[in-house]
N, C-alpha and C positions, 0 to 999 in steps of 0.2 A: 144776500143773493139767493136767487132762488131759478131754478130749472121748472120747465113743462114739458111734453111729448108731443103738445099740440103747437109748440112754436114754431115758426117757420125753422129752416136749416139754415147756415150759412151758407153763404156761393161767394162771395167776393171774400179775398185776405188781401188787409191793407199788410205791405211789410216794408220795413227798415230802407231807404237809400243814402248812402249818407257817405258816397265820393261819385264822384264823376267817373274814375273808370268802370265802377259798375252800370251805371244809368249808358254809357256807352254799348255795353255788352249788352245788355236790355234792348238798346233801340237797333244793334243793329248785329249781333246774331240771336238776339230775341232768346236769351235763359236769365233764368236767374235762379240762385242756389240760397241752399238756407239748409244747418248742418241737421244729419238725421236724430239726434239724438235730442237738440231745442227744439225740433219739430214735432217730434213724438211727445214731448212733457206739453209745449205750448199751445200746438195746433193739431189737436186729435182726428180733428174733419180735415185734415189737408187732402185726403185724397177726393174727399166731396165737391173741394172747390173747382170752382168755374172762371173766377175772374181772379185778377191780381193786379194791385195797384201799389203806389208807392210814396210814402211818407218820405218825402224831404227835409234834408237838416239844414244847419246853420252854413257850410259849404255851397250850398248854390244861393245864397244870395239874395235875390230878390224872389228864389222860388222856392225859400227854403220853410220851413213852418208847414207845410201843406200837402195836399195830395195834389198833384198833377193831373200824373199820367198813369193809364190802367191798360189791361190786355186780358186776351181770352189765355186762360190756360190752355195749350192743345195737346199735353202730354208731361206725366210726371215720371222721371226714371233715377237713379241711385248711380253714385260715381265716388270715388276718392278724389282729393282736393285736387291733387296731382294729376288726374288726368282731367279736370276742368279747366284748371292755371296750368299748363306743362311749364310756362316761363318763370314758374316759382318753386321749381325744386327744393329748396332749401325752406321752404314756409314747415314752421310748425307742428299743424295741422294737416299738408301734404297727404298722409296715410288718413283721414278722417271721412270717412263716411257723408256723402252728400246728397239729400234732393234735389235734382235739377229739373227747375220747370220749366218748361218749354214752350214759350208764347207767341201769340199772334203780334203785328206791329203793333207798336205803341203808339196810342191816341191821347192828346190831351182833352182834356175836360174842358166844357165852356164853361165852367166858375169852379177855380181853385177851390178845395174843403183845406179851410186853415185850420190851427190851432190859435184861439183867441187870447192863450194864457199859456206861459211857458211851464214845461211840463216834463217828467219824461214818458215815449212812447214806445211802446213793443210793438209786438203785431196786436192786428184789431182784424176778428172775425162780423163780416155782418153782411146783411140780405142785401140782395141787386135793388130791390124796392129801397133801402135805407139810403144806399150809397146814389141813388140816384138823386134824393130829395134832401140831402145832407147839406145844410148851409156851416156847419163848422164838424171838429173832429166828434165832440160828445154827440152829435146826430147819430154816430158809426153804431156805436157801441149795443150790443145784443147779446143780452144776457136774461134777462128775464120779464115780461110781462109787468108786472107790479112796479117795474125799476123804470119801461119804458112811459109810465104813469106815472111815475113820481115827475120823470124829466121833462114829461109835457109839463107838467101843472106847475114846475119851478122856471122853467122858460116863461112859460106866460106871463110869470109872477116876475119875470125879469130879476130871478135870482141869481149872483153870479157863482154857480156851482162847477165842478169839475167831477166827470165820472169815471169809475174806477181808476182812480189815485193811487198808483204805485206806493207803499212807505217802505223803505229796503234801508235798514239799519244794523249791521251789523249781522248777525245770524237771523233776523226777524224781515219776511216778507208779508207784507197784505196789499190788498187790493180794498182799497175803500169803494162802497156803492157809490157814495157822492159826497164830496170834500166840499169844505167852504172855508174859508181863511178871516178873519175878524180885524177891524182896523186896533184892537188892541194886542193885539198878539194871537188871540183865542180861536185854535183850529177845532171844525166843527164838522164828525164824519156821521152823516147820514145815511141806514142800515133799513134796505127793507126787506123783512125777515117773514119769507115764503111759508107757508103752515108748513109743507109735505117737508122739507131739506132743511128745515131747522127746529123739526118736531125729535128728530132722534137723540139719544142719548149722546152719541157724537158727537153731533153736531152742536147738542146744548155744551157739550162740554169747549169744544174750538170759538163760540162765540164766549166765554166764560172765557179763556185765556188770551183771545183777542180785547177785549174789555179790560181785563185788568192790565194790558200792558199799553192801551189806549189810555185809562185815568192815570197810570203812574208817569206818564209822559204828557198829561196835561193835556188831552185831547178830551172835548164834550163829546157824547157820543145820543143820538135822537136812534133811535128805534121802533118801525112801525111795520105791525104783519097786513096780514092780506087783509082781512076786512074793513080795518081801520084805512085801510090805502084807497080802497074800490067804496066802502060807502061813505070816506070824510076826507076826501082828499084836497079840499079847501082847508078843514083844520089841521089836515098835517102840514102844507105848506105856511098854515099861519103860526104854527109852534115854531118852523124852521124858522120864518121872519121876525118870530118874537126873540127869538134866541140870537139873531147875528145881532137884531138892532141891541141889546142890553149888553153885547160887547163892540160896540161903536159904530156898526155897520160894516161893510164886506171892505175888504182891499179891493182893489183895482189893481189888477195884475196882467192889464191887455200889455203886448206883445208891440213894440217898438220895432215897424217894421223898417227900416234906417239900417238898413242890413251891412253897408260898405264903413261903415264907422271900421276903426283898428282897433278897439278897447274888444280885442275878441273875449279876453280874460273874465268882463263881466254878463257873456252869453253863456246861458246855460247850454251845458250840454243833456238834451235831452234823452238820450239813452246809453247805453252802454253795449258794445259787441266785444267778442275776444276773436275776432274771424281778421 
């Protein structure tokens, strides 16, 4: 991963929907909450933001996988649980500190941004320009320059990658650049490694213990810095290609959207909340 100063800002946070009575409150007194404390770790720029849209679960159905519906942020302000829910006295959380965003009506989009591949998803920060031309969720994703060049040149190449892949194991969290999964078993996380943010001693040391707990769990790991990305960006994606095909080629992991089946037990649940 890697950062610039020259990259655009975020504006649009895709964030979490995943029951009906929130999407209610959304559509019709227009807030939606997200606790201050995963806000401050996750979403640094939240007070930057402009727009907010919403990532749908396995619960709605036929609109579940996908971003909908978006709105204008018109105002961010701070509450305890208890005076957003007063009907849940007894929750929890009640005394916990909240962002409440305060939005314009809710508009659906004329083409759903799905997820083509079961996943789990947090929030995703990304530009009004992304979220506009976004044909699935990896379009969202805005991170860095050399990352947004890797995922043209593997789209093109009709690779079936995943970006920024959650692994959350135990006390171990990463965020993979770009994941790919091999029809023999062989998971393959793809790393492009920015000069400035992966030149420091720190930094060399955090990719040095993400690696060694990456091979001891059987994961190939492909690593490419900036120049080898900007001047050979055909040969890295044909290293990427040479390496799924020698472990059988990619899985196929599209998304069975047959949503009213009852076998709930075999849908992922894509994210996890404690709210």
């Amino acid at each position: 991963m890697a950062t610039t100063s020259n990259y655009p800002v975020p504006e649009v946070l895709v964030a979490i929907m995943n029951n009906h009575r929130d999407l209610e409150i959304a559509r019709t007194q227009r807030w939606y909450r997200i606790p201050v404390k995963s806000a401050n770790r996750l979403i640094p720029e939240l007070e930057q933001m402009q727009y907010l849209a919403f990532y749908q679960t396995v619960v709605f159905k036929r609109d579940a996988y996908a971003v909908n519906y978006y709105a204008e942020i018109e105002r961010i302000s701070t509450a305890p649980r208890i005076e957003l829910l007063p009907d849940e006295p007894g929750h929890q959380n009640a005394e916990t500190p909240y962002y409440k965003l305060e939005i314009s009506p809710l508009q659906r989009l004329p083409q759903s941004i799905p997820s083509k591949r079961l996943r789990r998803v947090t929030f995703i920060r990304t530009t009004l320009a992304k979220f506009r031309m976004a044909q699935e969720i990896n379009d969202l994703f805005h991170t860095s320059p050399i990352e947004d060049l890797m995922w043209g040149a593997l789209k093109a190449a009709e690779v079936q990658a995943e970006r920024q892949y959650e692994i959350r194991e135990r006390d171990t969290n990463y965020d993979l650049d770009f994941f790919v999964e091999c029809s023999d078993g062989a998971k393959i996380d793809i790393e492009c490694n920015g000069d400035t943010y992966h030149s420091t001693k720190a930094a060399r040391g955090r990719d040095r213990r993400r690696n060694t707990y990456l091979t001891a769990n059987d994961w190939l790991v492909l690593r490419f810095g900036t120049d080898e990305l900007r001047n050979d960006i055909r040969g890295c994606v044909n290293k990427v290609r040479k390496l799924i095909n020698q472990h059988g080629g990619p899985v196929d992991r599209s998304l069975n959207y047959d949503l009213y089946r009852d076998d709930t037990d075999a849908q992922l649940d894509l994210f996890e909340t404690k709210d």
